[in-house]
C-alpha angles and dihedrals in degrees: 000000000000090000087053093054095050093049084055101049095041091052094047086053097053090046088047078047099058098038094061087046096057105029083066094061127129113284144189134262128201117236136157120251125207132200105207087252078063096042088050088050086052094052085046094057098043090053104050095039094049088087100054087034089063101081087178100243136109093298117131111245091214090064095051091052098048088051091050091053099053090040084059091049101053082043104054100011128087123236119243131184108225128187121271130169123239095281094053098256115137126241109215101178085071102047105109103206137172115247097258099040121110123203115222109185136197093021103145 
């Protein structure tokens, strides 16, 4: 009976074991990648909404430029899953992209 106990608890260990291991392998983030005809429709959408997005209070216009833009992204712009390691933080060494794309990363 103790030989059994120990089989099982050395096999539940190594099991425990594997799945951590593997659990804390590389992953895959969701951006939004751009060709240079998309990142022209972005600045085009950003310049001719500027004006109704301006509701002439206290807002910041930076903010309201930066949330046009990515407005724009997520409008005109395809998603892409690049690499990441475990912690989120993208490996750039490993993104295959056409000449013209741009990445644009951490947009939700």
């Amino acid at each position: 009976m103790n030989k059994l106990k120990t089989k099982i608890s050395y096999t539940l260990y190594t099991l425990l074991c594997i799945v951590a291991l593997t659990s804390c392998s590389d992953k895959k983030t969701r951006c939004y990648s751009c060709l240079k005809e998309d990142n022209l429709k972005v600045v085009e959408f950003v310049s001719s909404n500027i004006k109704n997005a301006n509701n002439m209070s206290d807002e910041e216009m930076e903010d309201v430029i930066t949330e046009l833009r990515e407005t724009g992204i997520k409008l005109y712009c395809k998603q892409k899953f690049i690499p990441t390691t475990w912690d989120n933080q993208i490996k750039y060494n490993e993104i295959v992209k056409e000449e013209n794309e741009t990445i644009h990363p951490f947009l939700y």
